[in-house]
PADOTI-631932 format. One record per residue (C-alpha): residue number from 1; x, y, z. Coordinates in Angstrom, 3 decimals, decimal comma. Each point is the difference from the previous one (the first is absolute). Example, Ala and Ser with C-alpha at 12.3 -4.5 7.8 and 13.67 -1.06 7.14 Angstrom:
BEGIN
n_east_north_up
1_12,300_-4,500_7,800
2_1,370_3,440_-0,660
***
This chain:
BEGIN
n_east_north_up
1_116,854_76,098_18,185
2_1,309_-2,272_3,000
3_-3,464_-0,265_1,547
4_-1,573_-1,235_-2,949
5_2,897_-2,457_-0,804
6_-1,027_-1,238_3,932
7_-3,826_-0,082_-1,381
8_0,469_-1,490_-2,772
9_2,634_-3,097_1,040
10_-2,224_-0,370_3,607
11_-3,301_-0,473_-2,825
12_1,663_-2,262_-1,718
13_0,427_-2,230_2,663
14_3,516_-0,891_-0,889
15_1,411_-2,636_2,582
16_2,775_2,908_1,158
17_1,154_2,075_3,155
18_-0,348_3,830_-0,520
19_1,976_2,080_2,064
20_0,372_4,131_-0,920
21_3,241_1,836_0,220
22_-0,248_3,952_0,748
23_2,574_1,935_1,194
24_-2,967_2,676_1,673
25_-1,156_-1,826_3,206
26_-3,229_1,575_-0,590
27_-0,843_-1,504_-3,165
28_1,124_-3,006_1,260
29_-2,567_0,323_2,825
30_-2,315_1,096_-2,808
31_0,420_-3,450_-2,433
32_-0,359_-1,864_3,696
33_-3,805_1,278_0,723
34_-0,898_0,672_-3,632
35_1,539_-3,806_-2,300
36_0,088_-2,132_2,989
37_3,885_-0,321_-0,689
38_3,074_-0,150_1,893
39_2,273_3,223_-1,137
40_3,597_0,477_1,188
41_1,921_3,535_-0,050
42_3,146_-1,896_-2,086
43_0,441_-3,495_-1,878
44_2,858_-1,282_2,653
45_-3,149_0,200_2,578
46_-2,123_-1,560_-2,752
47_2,465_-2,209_0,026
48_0,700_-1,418_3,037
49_-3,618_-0,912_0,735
50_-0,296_-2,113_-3,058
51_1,531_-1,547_-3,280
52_-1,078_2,766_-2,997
53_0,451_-1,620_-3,227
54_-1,631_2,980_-2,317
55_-0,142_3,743_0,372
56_-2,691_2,336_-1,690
57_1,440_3,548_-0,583
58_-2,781_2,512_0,269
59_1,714_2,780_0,888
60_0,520_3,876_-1,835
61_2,114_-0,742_-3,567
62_3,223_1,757_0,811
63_0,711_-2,516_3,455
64_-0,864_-2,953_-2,179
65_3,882_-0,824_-1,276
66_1,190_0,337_3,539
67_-2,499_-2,407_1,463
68_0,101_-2,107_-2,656
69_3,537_-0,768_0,461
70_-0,265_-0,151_3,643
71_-2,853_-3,029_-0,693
72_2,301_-2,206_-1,831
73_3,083_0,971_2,192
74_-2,710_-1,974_2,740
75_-0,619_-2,758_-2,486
76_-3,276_0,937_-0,745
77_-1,752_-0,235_-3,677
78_-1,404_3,456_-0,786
79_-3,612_1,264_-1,604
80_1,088_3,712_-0,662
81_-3,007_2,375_-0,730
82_0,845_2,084_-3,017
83_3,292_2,244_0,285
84_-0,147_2,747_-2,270
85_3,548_0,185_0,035
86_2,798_-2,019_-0,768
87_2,585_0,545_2,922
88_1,682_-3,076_1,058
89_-1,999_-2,248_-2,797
90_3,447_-1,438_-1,349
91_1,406_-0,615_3,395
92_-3,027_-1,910_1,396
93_-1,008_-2,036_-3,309
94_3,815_-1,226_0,466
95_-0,355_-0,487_3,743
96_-3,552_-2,010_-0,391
97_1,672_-2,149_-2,746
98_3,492_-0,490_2,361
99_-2,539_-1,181_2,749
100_-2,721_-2,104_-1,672
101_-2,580_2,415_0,757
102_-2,734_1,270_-1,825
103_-0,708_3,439_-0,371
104_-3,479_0,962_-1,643
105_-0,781_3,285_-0,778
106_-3,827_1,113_-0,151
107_-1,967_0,362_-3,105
108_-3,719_-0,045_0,903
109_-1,404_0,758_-3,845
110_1,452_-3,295_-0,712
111_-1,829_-1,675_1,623
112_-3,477_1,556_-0,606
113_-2,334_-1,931_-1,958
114_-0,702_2,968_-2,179
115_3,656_0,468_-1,299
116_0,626_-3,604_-0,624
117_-3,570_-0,235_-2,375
118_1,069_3,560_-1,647
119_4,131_-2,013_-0,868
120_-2,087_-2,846_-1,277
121_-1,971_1,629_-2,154
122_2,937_2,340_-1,120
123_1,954_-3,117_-0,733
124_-2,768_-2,030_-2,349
125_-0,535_2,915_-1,739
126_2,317_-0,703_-3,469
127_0,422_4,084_-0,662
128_1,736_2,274_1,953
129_-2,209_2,057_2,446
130_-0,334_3,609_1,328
131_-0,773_1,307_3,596
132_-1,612_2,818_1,846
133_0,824_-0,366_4,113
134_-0,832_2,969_1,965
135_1,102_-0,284_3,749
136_-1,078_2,545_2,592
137_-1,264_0,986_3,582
138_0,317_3,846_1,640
139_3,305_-0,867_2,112
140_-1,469_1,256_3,677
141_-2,786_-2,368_-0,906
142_2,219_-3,146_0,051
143_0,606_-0,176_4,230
144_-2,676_1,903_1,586
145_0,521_-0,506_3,082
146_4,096_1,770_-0,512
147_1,258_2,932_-1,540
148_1,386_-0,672_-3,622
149_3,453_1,834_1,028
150_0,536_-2,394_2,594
151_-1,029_-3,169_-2,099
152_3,014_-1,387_-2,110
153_-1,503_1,205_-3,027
154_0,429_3,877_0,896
155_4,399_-0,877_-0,535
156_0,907_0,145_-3,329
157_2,176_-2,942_-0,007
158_-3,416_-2,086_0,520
159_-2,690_2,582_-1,106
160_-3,806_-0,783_-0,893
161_0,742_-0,401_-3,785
162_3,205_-1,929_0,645
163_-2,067_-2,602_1,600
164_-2,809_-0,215_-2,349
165_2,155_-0,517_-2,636
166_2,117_-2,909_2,149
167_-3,559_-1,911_0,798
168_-1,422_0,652_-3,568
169_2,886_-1,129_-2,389
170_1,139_-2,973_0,872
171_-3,472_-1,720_-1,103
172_0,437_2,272_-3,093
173_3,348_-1,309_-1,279
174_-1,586_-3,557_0,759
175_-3,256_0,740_-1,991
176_1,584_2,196_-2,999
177_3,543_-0,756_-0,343
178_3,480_1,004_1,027
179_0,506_4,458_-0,028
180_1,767_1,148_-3,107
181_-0,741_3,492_0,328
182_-1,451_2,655_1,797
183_-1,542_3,781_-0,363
184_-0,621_1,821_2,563
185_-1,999_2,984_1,223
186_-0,775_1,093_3,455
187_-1,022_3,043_1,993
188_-1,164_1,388_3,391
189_-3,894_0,627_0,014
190_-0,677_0,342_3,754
191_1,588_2,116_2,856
192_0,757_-3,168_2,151
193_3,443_0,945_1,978
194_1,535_-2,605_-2,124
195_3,661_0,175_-1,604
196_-0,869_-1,875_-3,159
197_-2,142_-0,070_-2,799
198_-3,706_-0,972_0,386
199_-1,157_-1,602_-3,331
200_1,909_-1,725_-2,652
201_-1,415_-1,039_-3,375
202_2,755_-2,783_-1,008
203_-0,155_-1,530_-4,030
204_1,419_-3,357_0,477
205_1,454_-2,265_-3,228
206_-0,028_-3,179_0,476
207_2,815_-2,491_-1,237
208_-2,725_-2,045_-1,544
209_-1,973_2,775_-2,182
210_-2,463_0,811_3,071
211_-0,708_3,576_0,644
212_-1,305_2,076_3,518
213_-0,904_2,695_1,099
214_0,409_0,129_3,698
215_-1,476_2,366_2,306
216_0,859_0,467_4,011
217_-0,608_2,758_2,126
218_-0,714_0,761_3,638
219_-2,584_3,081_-1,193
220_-3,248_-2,019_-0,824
221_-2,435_0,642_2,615
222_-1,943_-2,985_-1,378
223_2,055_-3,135_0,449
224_1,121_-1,149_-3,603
225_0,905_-3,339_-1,237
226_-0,598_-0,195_-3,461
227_0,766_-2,209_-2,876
228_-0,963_-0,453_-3,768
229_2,165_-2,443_-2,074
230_-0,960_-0,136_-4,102
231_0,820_-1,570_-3,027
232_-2,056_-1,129_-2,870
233_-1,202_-3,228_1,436
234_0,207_0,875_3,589
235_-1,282_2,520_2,453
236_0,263_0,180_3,640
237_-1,557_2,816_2,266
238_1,097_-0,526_4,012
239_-1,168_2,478_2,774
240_2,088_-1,057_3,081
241_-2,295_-2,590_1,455
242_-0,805_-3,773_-0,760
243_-3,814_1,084_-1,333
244_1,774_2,094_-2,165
245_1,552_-1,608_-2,483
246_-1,349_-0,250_-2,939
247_0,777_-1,538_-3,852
248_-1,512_0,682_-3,326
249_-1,673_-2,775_-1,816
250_0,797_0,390_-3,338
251_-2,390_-1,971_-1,601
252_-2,785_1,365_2,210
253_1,097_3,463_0,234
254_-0,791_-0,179_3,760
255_1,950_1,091_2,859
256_-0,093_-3,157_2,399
257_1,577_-0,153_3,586
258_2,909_-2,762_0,920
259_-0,431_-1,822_3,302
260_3,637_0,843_2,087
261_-0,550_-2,180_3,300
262_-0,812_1,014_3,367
263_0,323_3,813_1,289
264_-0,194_1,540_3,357
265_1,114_3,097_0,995
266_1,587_1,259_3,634
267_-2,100_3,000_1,842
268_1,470_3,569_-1,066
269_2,102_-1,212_-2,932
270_-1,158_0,897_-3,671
271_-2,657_-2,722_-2,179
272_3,018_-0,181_-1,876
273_2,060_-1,818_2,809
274_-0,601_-3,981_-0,592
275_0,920_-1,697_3,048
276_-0,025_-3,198_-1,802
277_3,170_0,829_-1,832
278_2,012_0,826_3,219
279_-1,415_-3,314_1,316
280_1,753_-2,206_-3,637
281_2,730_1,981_0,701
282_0,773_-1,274_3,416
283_-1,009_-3,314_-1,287
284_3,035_0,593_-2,876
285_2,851_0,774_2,154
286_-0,814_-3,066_2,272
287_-0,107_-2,145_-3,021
288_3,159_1,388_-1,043
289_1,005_-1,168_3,038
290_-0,290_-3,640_-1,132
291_1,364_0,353_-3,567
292_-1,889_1,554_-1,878
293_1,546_2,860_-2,323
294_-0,767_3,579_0,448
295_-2,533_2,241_-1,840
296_2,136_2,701_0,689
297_3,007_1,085_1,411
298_2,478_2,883_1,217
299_2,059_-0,982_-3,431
300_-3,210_0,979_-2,062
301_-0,817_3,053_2,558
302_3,236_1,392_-0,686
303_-0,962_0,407_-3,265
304_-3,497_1,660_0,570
305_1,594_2,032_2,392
306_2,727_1,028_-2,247
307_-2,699_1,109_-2,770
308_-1,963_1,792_2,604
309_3,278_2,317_0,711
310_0,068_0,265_-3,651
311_-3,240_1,413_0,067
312_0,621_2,493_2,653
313_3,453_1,208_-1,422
314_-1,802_0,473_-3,074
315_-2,544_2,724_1,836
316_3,466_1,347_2,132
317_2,153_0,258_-3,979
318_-3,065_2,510_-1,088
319_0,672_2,711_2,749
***
């Protein structure tokens, strides 16, 4: 996730110094040859080579609190990719706000031309609406190139379906409403070494009236992103990419596709992956840097995360 952060911002051609912190001197030596980069084995080196005014954490979930803290103990504003858990979340929104600091926490599907057409459409429709999402991709599938038990998504505190559901539902309480309610079922379909369920099938009730069904799983050896949203006047059929999406025409009774902006897509990740988003969401964070306010933030994710335990302690309450 760090190397294509490094991509990304060096594509953009934003007027900045990029320097890598690793603790492993060899991947240090490996951003070197491979981004073109300086890298440093610890921040205080980083440090005393130059002024750092921002740090990008890009690092596995669970060392995200500690680093985060360290960052704005340095003075630095922090991007933080997402955390999956909330350890330290009250400690360093309190420490950001003591130090003038921002601290923006990743929410690509934000940002994705798809998701913001599907909220508008959601919110000019005059009648409450109901959903379909299905989520899915077979988990040893998702880094190739590693073994799934020693990816963060083989712990249970930050498993497959825990992070699904952290990327997916933010843009889903921004498109359909605050989360009343939920009903859960889940299971274990595969024989993955895994210590937690494998698919969940999650009813959600929406404050406003709207109604989902949503679907995640790391069984699917097809990679799954799909979406229908309904009501009488409106229907909306999505399949993951930006050709894909698709609206009804009432009048006509035709299916006709919605033009969602540029897409390109980085070698060896899914069609699904839009690098466009990651690129407006770099973009965000630096103009949150001059004033402007949030999309998101660790108040809101502590709320998403907080339903996402509920959903788990649901499955754990039936055995």
């Amino acid at each position: 996730m760090g190397k294509r952060r490094i991509r990304l911002m060096k594509a953009m051609k934003l007027p900045i110094d990029i320097v890598g912190v690793d603790s492993r001197q060899e991947r240090c030596e490996e951003t070197r040859s491979q981004l073109l980069i300086d890298c440093c084995t610890s921040i205080e080196e980083a440090e005393k080579q130059r002024r750092i005014d921002c740090a990008f954490i890009c690092t596995s979930p669970l060392a995200h609190a500690e680093l985060i803290q360290q960052c704005l103990l340095h003075g630095f504003h922090v991007f933080t990719e997402i955390n999956l858990v909330s350890d330290k979340y009250d400690e360093n929104i309190i420490l950001a706000q003591e130090r003038g600091l921002t601290l923006f926490l990743s929410s690509t599907p934000i940002y994705r031309d798809e998701m913001k057409e599907i909220t508008k459409r959601v919110k000019m429709s005059k009648q409450t609406v109901a959903y379909s999402y299905h989520v899915g991709q077979y988990l040893p599938d998702w880094h190739p190139w590693e073994q799934y038990k020693d990816f963060f998504v083989g712990n249970r505190r930050t498993n497959g379906c825990r992070e699904i559901f952290a990327i997916e539902l933010p843009w889903i309480v921004k498109a359909f409403g605050e989360i009343e309610d939920i009903h859960v079922v889940s299971g274990r379909l595969t024989n993955l070494e895994i210590n937690y369920q494998d698919a969940y099938f999650v009813q959600i009730i929406h404050a406003n009236g709207n109604i989902g069904m949503f679907g995640v799983d790391v069984v699917c050896r097809k990679p799954v992103r799909k979406l229908e949203v309904y009501n009488e006047d409106i229907y909306i059929e999505w399949e993951g990419t930006p050709q894909t999406l698709k609206i009804k025409n009432i009048a006509t009774g035709k299916m006709e596709n919605v033009s969602c902006g540029t897409y390109f897509n980085e070698a060896g990740y899914s069609e699904f992956v839009n690098e466009c988003a990651y690129i407006n969401e770099i973009q965000e964070f630096f103009n949150v840097l001059t004033g402007k306010q949030p999309e998101y933030t660790m108040e809101m994710d502590a709320r998403i995360l907080s339903i996402i335990d509920q959903i788990e302690e649901k499955h754990t309450e039936k055995n």
